[in-house]
ZAFIRO-604634 format. One record per atom (N, C-alpha, C): z, y, x; residue in one letter. Coordinates in steps of 0.2 Angstrom, whole numbers, plus 2048, in hexadecimal, padded with zeros to 3 digits. Atoms other than C-alpha are relative to their C-alpha. Example, Ala and Ser with C-alpha at 12.3 -4.5 7.8 and 13.67 -1.06 7.14 Angstrom:
BEGIN
8007FA804A8277EA83EA800806804A7FF7FA7FCS8247FB844S8038057FCS
// end
This chain:
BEGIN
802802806XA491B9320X7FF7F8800X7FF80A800XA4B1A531DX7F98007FDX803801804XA3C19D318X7FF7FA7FFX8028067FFXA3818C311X7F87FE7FEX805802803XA27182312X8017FA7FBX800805805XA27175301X7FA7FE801X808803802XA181682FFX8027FF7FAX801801805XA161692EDX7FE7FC7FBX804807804XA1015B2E1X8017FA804X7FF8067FBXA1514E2EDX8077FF802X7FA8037FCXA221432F5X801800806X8038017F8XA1A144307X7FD806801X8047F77FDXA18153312X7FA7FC802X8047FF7FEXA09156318X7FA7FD7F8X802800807XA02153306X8018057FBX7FD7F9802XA0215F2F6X7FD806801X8027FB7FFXA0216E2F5X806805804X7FB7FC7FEXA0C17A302X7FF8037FFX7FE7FA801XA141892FDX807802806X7F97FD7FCXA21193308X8048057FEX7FC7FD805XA2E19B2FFX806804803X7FB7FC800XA3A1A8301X8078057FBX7F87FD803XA4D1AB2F8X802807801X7FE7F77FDXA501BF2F9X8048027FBX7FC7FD803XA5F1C82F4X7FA8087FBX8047FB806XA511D32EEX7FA802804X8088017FFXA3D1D82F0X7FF805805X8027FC7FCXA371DE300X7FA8057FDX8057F97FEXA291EC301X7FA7FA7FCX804802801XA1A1E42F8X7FC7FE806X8078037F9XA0D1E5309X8037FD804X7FC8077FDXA1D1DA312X7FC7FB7FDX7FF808803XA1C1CD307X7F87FF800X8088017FFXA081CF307X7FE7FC807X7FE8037F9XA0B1CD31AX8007FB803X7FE807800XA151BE31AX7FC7FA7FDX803806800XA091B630FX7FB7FF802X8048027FCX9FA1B9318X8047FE808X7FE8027FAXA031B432AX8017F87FEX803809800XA061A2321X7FA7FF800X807803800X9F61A031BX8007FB7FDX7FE806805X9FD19630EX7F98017FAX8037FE806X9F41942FDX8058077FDX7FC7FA802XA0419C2F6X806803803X7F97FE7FEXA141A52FCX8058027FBX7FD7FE807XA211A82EEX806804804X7F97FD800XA301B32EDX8028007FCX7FC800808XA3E1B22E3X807804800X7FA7FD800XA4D1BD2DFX8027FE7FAX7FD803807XA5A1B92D2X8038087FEX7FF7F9805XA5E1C72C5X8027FF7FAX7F9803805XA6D1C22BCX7FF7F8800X7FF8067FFXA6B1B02B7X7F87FD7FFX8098047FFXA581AE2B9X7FD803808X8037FC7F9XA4D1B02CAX7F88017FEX8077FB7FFXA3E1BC2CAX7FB7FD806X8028047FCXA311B32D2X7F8805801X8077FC7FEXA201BB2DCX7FD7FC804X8048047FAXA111B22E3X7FA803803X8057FE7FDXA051B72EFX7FB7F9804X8068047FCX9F61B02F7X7FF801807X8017FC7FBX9F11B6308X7FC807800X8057F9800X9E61C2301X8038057F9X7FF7FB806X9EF1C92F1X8067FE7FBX7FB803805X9FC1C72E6X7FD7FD7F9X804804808X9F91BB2D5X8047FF7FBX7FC801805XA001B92C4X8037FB7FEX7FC808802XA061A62C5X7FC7FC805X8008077F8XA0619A2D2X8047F77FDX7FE808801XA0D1862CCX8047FD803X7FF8027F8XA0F1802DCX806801804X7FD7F97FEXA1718F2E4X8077FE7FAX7F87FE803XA2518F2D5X8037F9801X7FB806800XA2817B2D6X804800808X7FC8007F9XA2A17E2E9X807805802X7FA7FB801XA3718D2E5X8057FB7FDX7F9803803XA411822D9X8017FA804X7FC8027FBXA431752E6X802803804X7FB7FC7F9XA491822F4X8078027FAX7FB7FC804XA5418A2E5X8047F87FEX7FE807803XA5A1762DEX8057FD806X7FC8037FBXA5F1722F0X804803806X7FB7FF7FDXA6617F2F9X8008077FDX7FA7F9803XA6C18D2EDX8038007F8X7FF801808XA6E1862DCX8017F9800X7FF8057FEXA751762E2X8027F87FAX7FE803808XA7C1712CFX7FD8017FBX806800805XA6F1772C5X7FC7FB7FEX805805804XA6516D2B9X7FA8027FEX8057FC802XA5B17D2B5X800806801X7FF7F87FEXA5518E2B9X7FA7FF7FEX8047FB804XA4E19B2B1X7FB803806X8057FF7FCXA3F1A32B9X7FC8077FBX8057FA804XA351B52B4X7F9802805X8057FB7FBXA241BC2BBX7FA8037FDX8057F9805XA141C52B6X7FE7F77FAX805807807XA0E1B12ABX8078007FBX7FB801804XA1F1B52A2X8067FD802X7FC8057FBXA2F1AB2A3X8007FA7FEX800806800XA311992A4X8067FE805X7FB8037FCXA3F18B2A9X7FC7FC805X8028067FCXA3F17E2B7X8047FB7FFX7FA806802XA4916D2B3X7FF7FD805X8018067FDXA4D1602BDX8027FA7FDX804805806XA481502B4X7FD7FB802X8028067FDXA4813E2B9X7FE7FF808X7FE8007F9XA471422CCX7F8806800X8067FA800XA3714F2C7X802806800X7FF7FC802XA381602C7X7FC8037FAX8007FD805XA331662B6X7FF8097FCX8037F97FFXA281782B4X7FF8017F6X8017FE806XA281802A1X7FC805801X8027F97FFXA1918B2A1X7FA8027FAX8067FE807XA0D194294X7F97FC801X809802800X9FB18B291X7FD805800X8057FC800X9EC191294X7FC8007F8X804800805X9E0194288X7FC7FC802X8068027FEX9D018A288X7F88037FAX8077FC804X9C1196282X7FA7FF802X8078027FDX9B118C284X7FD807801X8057F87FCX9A419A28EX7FB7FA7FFX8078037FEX993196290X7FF7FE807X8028017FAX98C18F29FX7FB803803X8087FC800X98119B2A9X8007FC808X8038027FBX9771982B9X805801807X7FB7FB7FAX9831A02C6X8067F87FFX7FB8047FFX98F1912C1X7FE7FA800X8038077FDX9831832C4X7FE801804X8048037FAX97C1882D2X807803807X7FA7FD7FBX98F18E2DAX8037F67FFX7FC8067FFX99517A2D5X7FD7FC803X804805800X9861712D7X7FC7FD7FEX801805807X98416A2C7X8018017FCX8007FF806X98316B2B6X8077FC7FDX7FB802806X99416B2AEX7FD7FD7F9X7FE803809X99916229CX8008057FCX7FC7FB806X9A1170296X804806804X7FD7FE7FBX9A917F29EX8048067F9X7FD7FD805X9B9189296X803804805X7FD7F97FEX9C119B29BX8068037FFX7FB7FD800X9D21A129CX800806807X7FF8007F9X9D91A82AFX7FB7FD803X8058037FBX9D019C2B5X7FA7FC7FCX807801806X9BF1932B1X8027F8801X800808803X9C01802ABX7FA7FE801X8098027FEX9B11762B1X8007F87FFX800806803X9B01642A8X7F87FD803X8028027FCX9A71582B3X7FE7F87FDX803808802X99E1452B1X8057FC7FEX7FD8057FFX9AA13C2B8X803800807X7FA8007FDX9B81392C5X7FA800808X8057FE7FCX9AB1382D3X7F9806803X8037FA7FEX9A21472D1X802806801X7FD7FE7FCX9B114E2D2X804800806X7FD8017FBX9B61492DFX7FA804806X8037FF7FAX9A614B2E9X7FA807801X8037F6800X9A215E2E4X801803806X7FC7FA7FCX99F16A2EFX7FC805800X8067FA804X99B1782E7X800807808X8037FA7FBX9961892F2X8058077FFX7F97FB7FDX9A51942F8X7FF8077FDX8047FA7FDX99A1A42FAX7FF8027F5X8007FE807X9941A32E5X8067FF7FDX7FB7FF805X9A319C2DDX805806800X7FC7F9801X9AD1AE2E2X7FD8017FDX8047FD804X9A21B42D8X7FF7FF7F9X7FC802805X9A61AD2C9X8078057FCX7FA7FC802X9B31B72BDX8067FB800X7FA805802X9C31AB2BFX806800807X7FD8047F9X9D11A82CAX8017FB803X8018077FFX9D01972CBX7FA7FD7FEX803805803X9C218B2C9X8007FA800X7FD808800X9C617A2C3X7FB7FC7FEX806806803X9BA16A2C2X8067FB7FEX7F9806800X9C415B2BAX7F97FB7FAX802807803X9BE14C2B2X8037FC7FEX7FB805801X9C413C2AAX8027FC807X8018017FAX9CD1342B6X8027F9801X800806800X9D01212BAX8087FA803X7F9801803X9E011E2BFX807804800X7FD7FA806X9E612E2B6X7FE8027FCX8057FE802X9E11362A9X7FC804801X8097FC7FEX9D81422B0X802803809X7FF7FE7FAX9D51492C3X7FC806800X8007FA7FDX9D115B2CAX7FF801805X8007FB7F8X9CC1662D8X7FF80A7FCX8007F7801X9CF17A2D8X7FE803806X8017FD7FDX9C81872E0X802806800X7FF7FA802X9CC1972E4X7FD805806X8017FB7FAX9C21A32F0X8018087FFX7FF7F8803X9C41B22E8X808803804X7FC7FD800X9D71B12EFX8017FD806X8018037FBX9D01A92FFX8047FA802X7FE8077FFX9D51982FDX7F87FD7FBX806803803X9C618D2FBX8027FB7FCX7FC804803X9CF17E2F6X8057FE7FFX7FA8007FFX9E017E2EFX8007F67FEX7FE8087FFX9E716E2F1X8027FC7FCX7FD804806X9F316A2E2X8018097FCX8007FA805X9F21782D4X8048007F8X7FC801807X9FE1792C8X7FF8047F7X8027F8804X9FA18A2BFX7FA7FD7FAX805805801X9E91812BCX8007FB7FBX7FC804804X9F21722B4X8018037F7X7FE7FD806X9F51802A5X7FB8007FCX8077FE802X9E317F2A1X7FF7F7800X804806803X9DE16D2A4X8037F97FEX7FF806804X9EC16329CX8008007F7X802801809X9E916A28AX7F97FF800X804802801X9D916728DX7FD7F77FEX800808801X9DA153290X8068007FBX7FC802802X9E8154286X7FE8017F8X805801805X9DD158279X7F97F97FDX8058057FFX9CE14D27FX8047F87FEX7FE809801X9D913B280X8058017F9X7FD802806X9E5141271X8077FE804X7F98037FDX9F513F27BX803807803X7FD7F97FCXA0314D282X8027FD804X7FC8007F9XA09146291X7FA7FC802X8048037FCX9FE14229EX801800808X8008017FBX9FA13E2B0X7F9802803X8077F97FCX9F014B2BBX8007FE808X7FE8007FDX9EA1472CAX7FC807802X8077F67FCX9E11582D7X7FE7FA807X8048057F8X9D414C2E4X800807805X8037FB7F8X9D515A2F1X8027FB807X8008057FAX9D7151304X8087FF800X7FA8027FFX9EA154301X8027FD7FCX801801809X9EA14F2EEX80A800800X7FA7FF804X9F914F2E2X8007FC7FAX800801806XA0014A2D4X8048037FCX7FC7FF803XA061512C5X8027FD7F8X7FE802806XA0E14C2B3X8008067FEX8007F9805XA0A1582A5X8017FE7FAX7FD801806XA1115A294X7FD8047F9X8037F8803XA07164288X8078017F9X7FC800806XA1216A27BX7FE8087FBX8047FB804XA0817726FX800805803X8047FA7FDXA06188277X804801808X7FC8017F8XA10181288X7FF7FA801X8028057FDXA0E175294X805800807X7FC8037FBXA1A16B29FX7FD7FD805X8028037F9XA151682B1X8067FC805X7FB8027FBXA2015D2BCX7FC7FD806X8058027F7XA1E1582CFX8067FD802X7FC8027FAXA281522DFX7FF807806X8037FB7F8XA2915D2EDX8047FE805X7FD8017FAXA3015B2FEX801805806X7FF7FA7FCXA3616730BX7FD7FE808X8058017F9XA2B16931BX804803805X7FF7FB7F9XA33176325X8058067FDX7FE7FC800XA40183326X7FF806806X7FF7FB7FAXA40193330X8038097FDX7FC7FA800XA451A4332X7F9806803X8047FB7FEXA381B2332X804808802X7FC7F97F9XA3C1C0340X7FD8067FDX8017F9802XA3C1D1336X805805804X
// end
């Protein structure tokens, strides 16, 4: 079984987000591919099968499978753009978040995915004393949306591993105005045993209709401060949200089944 590692949201390995991707004539055994993605130890591993003129796409973590991964899909349509669908301009894409294209667009790759919702919650004690700090405002979809001061408190959070599983969400995102984008992020996820994901694209569905709300503008410029960080371009377009990136390929191999 081929498999490629992509860094995501970047132009430069060793930055981004990697994901390690897999082309399959068709779906192994679900606790394989569980396997596989605990032995990288990636954030995510994806697989992809095509089925008729769209490819079925699946992502895992190293502890469980999940409904949408970002990241993971931009890193699949660069392996699928460069070495199997070499004329394409577009591919279709199905999974449990529904289906969505990927374009490529101005040297970008181009993700068409559903928005999230932003359902202000209350703030209870369990989520200030798992960040650190007394959030602005905190909003609920998939994941939890955590509005912060400013671009250095998010940066120099460091909330507490052990509480924030404990939180209902798959992801928890801090994000702030940001200073030279408009806005900046960190995500967490320990629930699916990654403490800090690196570059979150999934994520991105939640916190660019929020600034895109806040500044009054639909195209924006997103950075994620994690130690690897990233960048991405988002597009809100009323109950959708266009995310594009760069990727670059790290590493090819052949996993010995």
């Amino acid at each position: 079984m081929k498999q490629y590692i992509v860094d995501a949201f970047t132009d430069r390995v060793f930055a981004g987000n990697p994901a390690a991707i897999c082309v399959l004539d068709s779906f192994p055994a679900d606790s394989l591919m569980q396997s596989i993605a605990a032995e990288n130890n990636l954030s995510e591993t994806a697989f992809a099968v095509k089925e008729g003129e769209r490819y079925h796409i699946r992502w895992f973590t190293p502890k469980s499978e999940i409904d949408f991964c970002g990241h993971a899909t931009l890193a699949a349509a660069y392996v699928l753009f460069s070495f199997y669908e070499k004329t394409a301009e577009r591919l279709d894409f199905w999974g449990q978040c529904g289906e969505f294209s990927v374009l490529q667009r101005d040297g970008l790759i181009e993700m068409d995915f559903p928005a999230y919702r932003l359902e202000h919650t209350e703030i209870t004690d369990l989520m200030i004393e798992s960040l650190g700090t007394i959030p602005l405002a905190a909003y609920r979809d998939r994941d939890l949306l955590f509005v912060l001061r400013d671009e250095d408190e998010v940066r120099g959070l460091q909330p507490d591993m052990a509480l924030l599983s404990q939180l209902d969400a798959a992801c928890v995102a801090v994000t702030a105005k940001g200073s030279g984008y408009d806005c900046v992020s960190r995500v967490f996820a320990p629930r699916y045993g990654i403490a800090e994901d690196p570059v979150t694209g999934s994520t991105h569905c939640m916190i660019a209709p929020y600034w895109s709300r806040r500044l009054g503008k639909e195209s924006l410029t997103a950075f994620q401060a994690s130690k690897r960080s990233g960048e991405l371009y988002c597009t809100v377009c009323g109950d959708r949200v266009k995310i594009s990136g760069k990727a670059v390929l790290f590493a090819v191999s052949d996993i010995m089944l």
